[in-house]
N, CA and C atoms as a LAMMPS dump frame, in Angstrom:
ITEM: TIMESTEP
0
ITEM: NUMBER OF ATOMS
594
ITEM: BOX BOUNDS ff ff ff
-5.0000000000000000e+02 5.0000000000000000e+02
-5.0000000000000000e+02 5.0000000000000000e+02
-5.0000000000000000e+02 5.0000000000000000e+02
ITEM: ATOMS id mol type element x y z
1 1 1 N -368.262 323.384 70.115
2 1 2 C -369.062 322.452 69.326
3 1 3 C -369.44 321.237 70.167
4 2 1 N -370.61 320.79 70.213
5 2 2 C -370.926 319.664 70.594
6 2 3 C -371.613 318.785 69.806
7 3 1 N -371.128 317.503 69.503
8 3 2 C -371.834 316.022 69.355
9 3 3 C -372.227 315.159 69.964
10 4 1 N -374.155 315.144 69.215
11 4 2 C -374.679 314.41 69.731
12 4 3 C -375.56 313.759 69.05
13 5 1 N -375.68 312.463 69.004
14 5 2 C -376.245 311.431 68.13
15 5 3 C -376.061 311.838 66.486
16 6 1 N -374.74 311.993 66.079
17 6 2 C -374.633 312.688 65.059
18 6 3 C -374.599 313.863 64.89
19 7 1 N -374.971 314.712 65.573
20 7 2 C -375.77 315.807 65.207
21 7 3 C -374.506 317.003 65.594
22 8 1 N -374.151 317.535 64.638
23 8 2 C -372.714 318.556 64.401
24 8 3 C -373.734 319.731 64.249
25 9 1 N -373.73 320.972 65.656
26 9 2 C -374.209 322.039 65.037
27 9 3 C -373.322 323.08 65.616
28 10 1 N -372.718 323.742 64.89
29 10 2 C -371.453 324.945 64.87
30 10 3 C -371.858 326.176 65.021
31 11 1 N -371.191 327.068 64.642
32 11 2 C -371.255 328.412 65.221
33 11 3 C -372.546 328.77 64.208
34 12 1 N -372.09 328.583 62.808
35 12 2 C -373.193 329.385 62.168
36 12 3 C -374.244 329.055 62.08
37 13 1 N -374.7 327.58 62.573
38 13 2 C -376.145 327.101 62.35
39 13 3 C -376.569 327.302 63.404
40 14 1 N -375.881 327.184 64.424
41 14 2 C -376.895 327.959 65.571
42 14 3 C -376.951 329.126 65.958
43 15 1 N -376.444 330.302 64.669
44 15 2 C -376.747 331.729 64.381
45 15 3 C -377.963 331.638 63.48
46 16 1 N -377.66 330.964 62.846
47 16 2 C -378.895 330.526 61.588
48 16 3 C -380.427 330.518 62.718
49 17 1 N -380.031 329.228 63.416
50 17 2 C -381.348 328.906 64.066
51 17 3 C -381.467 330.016 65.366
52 18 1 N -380.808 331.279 65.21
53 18 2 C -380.935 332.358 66.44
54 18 3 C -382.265 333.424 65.675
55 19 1 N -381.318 333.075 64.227
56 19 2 C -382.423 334.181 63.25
57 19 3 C -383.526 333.973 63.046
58 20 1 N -383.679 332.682 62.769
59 20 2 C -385.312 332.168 62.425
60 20 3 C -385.85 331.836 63.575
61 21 1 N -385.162 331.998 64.873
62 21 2 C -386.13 332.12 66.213
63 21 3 C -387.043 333.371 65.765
64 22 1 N -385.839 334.915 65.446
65 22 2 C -386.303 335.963 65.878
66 22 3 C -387.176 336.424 64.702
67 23 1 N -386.978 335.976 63.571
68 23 2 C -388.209 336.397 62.904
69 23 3 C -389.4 335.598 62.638
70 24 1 N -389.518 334.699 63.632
71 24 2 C -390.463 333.852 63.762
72 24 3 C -391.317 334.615 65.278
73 25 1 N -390.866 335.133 65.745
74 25 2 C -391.215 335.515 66.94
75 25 3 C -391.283 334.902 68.549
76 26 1 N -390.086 334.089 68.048
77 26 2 C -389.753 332.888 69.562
78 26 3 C -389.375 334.135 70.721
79 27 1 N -389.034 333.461 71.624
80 27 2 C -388.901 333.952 73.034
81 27 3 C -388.452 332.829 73.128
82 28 1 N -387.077 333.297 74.531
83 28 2 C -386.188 332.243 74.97
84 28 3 C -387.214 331.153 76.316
85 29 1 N -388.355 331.287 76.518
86 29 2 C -389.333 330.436 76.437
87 29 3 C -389.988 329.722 75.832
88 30 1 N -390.216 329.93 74.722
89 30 2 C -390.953 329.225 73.459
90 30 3 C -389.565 328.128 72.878
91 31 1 N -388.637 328.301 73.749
92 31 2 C -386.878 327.908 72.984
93 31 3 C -387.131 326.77 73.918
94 32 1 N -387.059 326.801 75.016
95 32 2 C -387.355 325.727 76.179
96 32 3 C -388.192 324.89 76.065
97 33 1 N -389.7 325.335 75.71
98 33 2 C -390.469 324.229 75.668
99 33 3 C -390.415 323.667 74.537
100 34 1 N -389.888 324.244 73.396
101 34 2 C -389.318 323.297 72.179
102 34 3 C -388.846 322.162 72.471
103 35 1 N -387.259 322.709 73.251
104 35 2 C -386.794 321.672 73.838
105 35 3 C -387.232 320.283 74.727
106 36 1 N -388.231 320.798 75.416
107 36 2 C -388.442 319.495 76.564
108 36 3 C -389.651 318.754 75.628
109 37 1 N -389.66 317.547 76.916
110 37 2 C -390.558 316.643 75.784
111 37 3 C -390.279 315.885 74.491
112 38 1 N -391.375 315.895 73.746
113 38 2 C -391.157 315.129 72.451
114 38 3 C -391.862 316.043 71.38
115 39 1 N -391.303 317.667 71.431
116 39 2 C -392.195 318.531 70.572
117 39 3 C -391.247 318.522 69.559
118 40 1 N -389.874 318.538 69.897
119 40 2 C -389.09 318.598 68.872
120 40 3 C -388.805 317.57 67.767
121 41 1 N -389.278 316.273 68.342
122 41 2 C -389.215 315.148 67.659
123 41 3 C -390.414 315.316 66.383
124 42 1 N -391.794 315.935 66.955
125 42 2 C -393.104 315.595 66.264
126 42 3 C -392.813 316.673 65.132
127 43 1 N -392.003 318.42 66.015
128 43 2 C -391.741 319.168 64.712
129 43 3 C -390.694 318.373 63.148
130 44 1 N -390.192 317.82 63.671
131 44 2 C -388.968 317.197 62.66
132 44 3 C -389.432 316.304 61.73
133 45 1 N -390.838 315.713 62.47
134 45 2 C -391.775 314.722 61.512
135 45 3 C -393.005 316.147 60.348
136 46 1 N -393.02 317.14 60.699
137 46 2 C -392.974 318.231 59.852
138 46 3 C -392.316 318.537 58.44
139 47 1 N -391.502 318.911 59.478
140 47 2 C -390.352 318.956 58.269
141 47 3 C -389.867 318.297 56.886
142 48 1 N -389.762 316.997 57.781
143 48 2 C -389.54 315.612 57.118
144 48 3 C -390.845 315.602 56.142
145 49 1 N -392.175 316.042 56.264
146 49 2 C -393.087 315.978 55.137
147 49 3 C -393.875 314.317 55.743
148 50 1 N -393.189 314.175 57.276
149 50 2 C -394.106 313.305 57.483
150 50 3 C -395.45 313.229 58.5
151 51 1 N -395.521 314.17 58.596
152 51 2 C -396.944 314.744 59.43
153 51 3 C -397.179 315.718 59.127
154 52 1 N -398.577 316.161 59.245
155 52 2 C -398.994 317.357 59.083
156 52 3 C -399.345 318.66 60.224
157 53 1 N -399.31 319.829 60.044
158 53 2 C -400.087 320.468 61.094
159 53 3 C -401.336 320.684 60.956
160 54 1 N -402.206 320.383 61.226
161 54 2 C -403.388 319.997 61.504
162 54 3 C -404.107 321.49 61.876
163 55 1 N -404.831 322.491 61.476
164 55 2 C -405.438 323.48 61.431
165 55 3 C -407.238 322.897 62.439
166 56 1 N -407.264 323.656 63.45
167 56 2 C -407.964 323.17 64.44
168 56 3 C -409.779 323.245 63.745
169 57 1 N -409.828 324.375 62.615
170 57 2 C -410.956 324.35 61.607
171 57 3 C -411.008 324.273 60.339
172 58 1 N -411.947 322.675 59.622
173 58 2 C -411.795 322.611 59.103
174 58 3 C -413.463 322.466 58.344
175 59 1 N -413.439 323.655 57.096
176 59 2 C -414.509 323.647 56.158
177 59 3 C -414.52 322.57 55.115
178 60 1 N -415.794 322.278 54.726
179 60 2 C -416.058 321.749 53.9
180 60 3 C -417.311 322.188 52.962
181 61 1 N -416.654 322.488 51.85
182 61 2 C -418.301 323.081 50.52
183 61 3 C -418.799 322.302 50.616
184 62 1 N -420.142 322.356 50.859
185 62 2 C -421.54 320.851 50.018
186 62 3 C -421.673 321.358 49.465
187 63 1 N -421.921 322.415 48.981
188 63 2 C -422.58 323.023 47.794
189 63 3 C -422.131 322.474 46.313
190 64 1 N -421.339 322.283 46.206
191 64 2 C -419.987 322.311 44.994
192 64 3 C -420.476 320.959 44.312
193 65 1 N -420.099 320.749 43.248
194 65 2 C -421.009 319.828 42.379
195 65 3 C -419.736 318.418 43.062
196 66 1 N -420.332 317.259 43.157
197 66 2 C -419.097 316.161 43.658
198 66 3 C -418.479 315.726 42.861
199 67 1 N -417.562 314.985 43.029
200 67 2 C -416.7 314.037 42.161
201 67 3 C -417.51 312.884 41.607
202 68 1 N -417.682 313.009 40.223
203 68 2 C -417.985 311.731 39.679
204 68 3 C -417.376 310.828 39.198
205 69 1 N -417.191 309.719 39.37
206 69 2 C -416.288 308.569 39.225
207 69 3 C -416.615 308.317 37.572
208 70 1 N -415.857 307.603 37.365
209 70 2 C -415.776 307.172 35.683
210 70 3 C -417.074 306.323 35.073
211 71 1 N -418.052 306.613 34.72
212 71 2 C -418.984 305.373 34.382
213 71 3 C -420.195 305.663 35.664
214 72 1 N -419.963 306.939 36.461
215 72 2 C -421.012 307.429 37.162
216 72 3 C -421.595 308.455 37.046
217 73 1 N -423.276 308.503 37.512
218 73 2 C -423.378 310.024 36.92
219 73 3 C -424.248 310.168 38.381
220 74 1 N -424.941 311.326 38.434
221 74 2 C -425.469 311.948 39.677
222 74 3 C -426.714 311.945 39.744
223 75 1 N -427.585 311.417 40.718
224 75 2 C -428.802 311.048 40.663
225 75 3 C -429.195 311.789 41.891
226 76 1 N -428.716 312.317 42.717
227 76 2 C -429.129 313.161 43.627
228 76 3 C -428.04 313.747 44.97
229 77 1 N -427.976 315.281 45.007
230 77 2 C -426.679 315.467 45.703
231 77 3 C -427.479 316.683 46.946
232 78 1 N -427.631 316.022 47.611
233 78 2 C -428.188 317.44 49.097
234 78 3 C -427.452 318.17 49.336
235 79 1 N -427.248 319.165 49.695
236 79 2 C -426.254 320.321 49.761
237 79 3 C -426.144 320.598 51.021
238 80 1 N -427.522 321.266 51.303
239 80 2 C -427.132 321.67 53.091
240 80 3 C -426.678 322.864 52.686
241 81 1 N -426.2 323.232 53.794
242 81 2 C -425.373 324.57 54.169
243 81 3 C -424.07 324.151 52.802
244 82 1 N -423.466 325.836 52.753
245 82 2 C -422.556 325.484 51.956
246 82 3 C -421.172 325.537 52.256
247 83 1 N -420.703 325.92 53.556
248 83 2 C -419.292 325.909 54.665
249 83 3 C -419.679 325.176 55.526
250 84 1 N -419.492 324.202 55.611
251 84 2 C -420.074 323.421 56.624
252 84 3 C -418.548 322.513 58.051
253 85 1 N -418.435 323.267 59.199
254 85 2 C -417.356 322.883 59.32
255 85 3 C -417.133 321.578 60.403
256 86 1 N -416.262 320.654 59.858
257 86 2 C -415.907 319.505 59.791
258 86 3 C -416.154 318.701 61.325
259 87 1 N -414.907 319.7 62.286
260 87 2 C -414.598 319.412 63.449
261 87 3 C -415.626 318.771 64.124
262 88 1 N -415.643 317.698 65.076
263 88 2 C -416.912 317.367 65.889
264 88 3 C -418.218 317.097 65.295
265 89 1 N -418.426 317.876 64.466
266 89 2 C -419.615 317.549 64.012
267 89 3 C -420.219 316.504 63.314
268 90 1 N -419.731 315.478 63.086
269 90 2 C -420.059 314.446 62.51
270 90 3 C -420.382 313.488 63.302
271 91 1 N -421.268 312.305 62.887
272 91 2 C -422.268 311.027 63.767
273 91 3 C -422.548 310.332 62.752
274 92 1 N -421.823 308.978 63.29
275 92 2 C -422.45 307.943 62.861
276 92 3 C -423.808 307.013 63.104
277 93 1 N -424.976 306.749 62.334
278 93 2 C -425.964 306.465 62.664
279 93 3 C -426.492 304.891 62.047
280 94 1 N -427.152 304.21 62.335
281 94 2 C -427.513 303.101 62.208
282 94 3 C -429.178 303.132 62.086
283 95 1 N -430.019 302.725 60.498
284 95 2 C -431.422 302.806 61.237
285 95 3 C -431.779 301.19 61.786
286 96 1 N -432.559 302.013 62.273
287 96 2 C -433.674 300.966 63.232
288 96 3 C -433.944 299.416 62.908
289 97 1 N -434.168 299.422 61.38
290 97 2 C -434.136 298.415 60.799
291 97 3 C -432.766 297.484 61.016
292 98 1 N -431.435 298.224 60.383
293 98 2 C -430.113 297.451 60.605
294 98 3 C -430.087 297.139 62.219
295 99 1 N -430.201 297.884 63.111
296 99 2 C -429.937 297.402 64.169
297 99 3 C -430.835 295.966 64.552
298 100 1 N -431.49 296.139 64.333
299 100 2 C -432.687 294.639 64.765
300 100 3 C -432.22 293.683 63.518
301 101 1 N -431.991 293.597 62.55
302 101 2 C -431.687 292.989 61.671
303 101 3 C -429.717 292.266 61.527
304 102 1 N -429.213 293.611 61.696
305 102 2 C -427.645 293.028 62.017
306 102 3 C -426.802 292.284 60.653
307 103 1 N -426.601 290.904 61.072
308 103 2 C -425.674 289.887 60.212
309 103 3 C -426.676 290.311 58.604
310 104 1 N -428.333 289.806 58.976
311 104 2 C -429.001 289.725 57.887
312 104 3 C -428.818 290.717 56.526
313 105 1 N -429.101 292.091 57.131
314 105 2 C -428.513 293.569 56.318
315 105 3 C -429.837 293.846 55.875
316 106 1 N -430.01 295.081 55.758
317 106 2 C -431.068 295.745 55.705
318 106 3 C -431.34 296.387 53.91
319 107 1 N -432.322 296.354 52.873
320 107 2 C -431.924 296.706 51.838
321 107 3 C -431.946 298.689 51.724
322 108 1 N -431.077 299.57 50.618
323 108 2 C -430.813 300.527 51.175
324 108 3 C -431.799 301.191 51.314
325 109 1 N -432.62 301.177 50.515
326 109 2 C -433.966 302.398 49.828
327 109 3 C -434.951 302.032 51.527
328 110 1 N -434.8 301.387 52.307
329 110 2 C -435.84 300.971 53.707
330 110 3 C -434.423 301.844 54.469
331 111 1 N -433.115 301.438 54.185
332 111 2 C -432.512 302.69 55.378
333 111 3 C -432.2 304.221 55.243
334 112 1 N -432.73 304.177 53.665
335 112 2 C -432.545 305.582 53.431
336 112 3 C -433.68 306.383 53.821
337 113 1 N -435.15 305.567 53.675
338 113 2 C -436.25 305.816 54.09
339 113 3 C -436.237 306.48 55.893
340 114 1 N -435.316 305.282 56.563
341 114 2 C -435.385 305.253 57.966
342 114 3 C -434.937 306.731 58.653
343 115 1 N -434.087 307.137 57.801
344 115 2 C -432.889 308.059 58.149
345 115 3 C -433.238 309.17 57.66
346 116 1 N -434.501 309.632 57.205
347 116 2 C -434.933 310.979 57.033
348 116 3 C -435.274 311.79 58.309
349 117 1 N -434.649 312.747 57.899
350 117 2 C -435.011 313.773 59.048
351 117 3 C -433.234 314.218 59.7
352 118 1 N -432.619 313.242 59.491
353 118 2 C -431.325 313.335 59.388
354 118 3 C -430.511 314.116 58.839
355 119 1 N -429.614 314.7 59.188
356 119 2 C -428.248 315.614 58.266
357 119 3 C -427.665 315.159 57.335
358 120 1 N -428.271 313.648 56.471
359 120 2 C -426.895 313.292 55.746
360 120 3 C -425.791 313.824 55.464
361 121 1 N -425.017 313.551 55.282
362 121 2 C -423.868 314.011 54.697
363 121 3 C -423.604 313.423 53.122
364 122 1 N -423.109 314.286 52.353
365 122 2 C -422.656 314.181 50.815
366 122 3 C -421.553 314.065 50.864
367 123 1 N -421.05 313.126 49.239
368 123 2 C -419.771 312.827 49.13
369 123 3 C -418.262 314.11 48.779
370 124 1 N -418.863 315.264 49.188
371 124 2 C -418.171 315.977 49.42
372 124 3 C -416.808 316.125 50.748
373 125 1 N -417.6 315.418 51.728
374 125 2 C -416.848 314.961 52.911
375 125 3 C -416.261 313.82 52.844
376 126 1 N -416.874 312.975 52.096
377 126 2 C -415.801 311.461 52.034
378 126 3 C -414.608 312.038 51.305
379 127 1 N -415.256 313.069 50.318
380 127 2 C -413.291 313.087 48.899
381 127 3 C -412.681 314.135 50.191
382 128 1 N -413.082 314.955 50.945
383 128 2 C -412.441 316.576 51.731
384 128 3 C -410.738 314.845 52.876
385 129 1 N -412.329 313.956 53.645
386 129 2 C -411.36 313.044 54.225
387 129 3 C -410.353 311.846 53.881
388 130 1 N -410.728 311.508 52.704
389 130 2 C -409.604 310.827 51.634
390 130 3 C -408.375 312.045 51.152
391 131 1 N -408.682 313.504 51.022
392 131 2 C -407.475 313.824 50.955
393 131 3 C -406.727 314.771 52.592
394 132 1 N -407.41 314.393 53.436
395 132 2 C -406.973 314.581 54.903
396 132 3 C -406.815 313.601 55.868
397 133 1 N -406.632 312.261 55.693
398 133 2 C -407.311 310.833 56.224
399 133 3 C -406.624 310.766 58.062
400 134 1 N -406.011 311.695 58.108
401 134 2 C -405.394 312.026 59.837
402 134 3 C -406.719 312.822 60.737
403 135 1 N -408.03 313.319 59.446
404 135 2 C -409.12 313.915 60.352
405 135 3 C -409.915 312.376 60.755
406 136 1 N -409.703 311.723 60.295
407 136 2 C -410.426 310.395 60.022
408 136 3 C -410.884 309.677 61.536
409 137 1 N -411.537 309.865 62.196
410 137 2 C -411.742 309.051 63.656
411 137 3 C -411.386 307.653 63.467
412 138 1 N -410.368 307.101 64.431
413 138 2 C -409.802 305.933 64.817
414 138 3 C -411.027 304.817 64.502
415 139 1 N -411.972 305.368 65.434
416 139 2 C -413.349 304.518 65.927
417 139 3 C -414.122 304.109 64.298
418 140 1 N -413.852 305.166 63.275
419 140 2 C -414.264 304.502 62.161
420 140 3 C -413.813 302.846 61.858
421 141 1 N -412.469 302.952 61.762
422 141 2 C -411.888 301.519 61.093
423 141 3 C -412.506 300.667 61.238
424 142 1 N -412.868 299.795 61.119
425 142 2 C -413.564 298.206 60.943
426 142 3 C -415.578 298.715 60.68
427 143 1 N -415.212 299.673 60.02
428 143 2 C -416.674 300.591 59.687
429 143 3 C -417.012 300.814 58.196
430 144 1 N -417.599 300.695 57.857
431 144 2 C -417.872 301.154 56.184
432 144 3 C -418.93 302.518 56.484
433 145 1 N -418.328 303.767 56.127
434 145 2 C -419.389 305.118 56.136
435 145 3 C -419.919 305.295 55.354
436 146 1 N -420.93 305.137 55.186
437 146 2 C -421.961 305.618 54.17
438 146 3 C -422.053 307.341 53.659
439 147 1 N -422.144 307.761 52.492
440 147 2 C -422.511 308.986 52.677
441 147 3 C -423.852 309.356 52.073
442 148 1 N -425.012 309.073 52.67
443 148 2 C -426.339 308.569 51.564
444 148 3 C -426.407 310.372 51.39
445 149 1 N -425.73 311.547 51.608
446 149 2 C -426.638 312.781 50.842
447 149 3 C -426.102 312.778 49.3
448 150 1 N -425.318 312.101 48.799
449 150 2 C -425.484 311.477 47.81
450 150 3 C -425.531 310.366 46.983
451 151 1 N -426.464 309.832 45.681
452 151 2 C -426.464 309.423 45.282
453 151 3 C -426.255 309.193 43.467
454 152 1 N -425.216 308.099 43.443
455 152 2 C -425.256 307.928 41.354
456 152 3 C -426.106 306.445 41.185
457 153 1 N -426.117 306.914 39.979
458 153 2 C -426.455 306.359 38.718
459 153 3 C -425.321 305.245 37.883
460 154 1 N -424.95 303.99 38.119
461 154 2 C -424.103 303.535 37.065
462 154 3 C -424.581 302.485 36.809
463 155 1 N -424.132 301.717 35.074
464 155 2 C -424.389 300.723 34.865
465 155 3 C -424.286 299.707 35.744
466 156 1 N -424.876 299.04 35.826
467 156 2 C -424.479 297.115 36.243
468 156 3 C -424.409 296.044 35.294
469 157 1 N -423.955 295.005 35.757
470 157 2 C -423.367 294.382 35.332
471 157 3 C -424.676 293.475 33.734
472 158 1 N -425.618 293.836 33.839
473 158 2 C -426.723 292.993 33.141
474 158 3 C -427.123 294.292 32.041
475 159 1 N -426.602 295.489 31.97
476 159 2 C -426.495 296.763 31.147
477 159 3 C -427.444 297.35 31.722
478 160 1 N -428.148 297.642 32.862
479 160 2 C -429.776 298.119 33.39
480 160 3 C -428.633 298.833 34.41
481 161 1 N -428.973 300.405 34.643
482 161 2 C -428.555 301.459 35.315
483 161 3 C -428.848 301.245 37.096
484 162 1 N -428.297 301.123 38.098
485 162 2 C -428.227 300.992 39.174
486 162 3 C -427.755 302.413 40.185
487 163 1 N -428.629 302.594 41.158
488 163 2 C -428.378 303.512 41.894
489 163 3 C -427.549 303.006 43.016
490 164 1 N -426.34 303.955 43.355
491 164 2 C -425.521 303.254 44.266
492 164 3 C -425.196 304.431 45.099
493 165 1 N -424.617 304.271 46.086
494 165 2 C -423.772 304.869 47.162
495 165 3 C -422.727 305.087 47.219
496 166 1 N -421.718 305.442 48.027
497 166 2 C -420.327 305.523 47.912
498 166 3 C -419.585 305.54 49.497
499 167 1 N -419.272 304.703 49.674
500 167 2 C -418.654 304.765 51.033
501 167 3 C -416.997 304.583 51.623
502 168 1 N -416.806 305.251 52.598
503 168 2 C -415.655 305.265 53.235
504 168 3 C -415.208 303.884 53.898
505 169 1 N -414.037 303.799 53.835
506 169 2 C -413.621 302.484 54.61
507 169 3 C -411.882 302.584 54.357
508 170 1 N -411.332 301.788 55.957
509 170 2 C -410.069 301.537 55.859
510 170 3 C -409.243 300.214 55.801
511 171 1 N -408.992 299.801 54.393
512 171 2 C -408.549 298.732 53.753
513 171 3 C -407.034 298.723 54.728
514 172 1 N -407.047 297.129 55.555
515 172 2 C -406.039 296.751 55.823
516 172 3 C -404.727 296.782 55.342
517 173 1 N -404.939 296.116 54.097
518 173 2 C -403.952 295.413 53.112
519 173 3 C -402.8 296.631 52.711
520 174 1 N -403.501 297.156 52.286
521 174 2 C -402.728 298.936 51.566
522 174 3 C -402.616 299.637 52.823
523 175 1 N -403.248 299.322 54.616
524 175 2 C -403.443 300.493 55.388
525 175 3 C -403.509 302.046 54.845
526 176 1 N -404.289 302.021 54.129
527 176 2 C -404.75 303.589 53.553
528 176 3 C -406.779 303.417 53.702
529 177 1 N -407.165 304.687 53.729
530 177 2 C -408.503 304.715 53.355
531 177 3 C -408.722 304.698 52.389
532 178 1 N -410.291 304.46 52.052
533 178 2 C -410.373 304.52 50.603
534 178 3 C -411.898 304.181 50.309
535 179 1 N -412.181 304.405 49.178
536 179 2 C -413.574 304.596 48.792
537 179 3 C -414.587 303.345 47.91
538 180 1 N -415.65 302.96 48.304
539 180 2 C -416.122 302.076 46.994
540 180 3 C -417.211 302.486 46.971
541 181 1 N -418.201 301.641 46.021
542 181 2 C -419.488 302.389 46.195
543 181 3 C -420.46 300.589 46.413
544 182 1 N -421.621 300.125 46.832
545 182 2 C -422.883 299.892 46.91
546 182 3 C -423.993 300.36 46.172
547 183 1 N -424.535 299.255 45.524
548 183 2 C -425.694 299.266 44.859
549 183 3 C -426.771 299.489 46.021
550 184 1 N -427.945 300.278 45.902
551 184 2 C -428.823 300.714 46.844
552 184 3 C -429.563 299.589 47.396
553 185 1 N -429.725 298.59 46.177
554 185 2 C -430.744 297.62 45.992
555 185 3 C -430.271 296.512 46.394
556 186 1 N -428.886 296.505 46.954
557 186 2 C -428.447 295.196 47.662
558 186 3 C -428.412 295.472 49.323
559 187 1 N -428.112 294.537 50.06
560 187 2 C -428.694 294.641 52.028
561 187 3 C -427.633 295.147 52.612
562 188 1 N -427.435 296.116 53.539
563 188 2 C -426.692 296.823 54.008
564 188 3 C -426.538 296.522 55.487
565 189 1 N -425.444 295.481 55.485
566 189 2 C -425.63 295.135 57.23
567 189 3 C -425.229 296.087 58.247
568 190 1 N -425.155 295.227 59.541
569 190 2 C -424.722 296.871 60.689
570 190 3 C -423.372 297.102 60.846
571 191 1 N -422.37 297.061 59.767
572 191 2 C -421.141 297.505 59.716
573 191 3 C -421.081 298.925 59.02
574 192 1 N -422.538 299.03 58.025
575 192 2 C -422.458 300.316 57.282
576 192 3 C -423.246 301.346 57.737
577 193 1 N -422.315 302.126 58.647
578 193 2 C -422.771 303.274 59.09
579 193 3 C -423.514 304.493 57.945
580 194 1 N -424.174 305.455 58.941
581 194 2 C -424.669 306.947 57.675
582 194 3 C -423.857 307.584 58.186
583 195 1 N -423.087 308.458 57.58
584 195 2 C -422.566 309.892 58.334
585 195 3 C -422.845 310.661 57.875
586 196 1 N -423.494 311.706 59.304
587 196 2 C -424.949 312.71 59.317
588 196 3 C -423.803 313.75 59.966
589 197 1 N -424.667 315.16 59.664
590 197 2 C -424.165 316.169 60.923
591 197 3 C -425.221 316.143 62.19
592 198 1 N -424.272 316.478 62.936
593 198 2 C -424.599 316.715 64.192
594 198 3 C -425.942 317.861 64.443
């Protein structure tokens, strides 16, 4: 028996862990490189339910009708392809207008205009990366994503129906992502990206 940093493992658990080598299909190679490094550490954050394994392709339906929020309804949803897969393929874009404009902000219906011809993307991919937020590019944070391939319909505040957006962003405070939406009809500075496919 040996102890180490706590860690008591005896005859039968490391018969245990001989078995679930072999019906896992290890090799006393695949045993080694377990060992070296920091693979064994990242598997244990597995386990633990605190990381995920990460599947190298990942689909997403447009097709599929989106999530409507409470007090929203659907005023227009682009579909695109209907497997559309995730990896790489996504770009953030800025029109022409926001860029020359900047601090000022651009109003949306002139950047939605700008950005035709484009892949938008639908809010099918904002809810797929709110419940995957580890696919989430770093380079987003201090970014608000737009997803203009769709658009709702909700009241405002004066009872007159407003078309809005819905965008991605990562709130400090909570460090989680998370979602709000934009009225179309208010100025959209150059923090609010489109995310288009590639």
């Amino acid at each position: 028996m040996r102890k180490e940093l706590g860690l008591m493992l005896d005859v039968s658990q490391a018969a245990e862990l001989k078995m679930a080598f072999r019906r896992g299909g290890w090799s006393n190679k695949d045993i080694k490189a377990l060992c070296e490094g920091d693979l064994a550490r990242r598997l244990l954050g597995v386990i633990r339910k605190e990381s995920k394994i990460v599947d190298n392709d990942h689909y997403v339906d447009l097709s599929t009708n989106p999530f409507v929020p409470e007090g929203y309804s659907v005023k227009e949803h682009v579909t695109g392809k209907s497997k559309w897969l995730l990896n790489g393929n996504m770009q953030l874009f800025l029109s022409p207008s926001q860029r020359s404009e900047g601090a000022r902000g651009v109003k949306g219906d002139i950047i939605k205009r700008e950005l035709e011809g484009k892949n938008l993307l639908n809010v099918n991919v904002l809810d797929y990366l709110l419940k995957n937020p580890w696919l989430i590019p770093e380079s987003w944070k201090g970014k608000c994503v737009v997803f203009w391939g769709t658009t709702y319909t909700v009241m405002g505040i004066v009872g007159l129906k407003n078309t809005c957006v819905r965008f991605l962003f990562y709130d400090d405070s909570s460090k989680k992502w998370q979602w709000s939406s934009f009225f179309v009809s208010d100025k959209f500075k150059a923090h609010y990206f489109a995310a288009a496919s590639l």
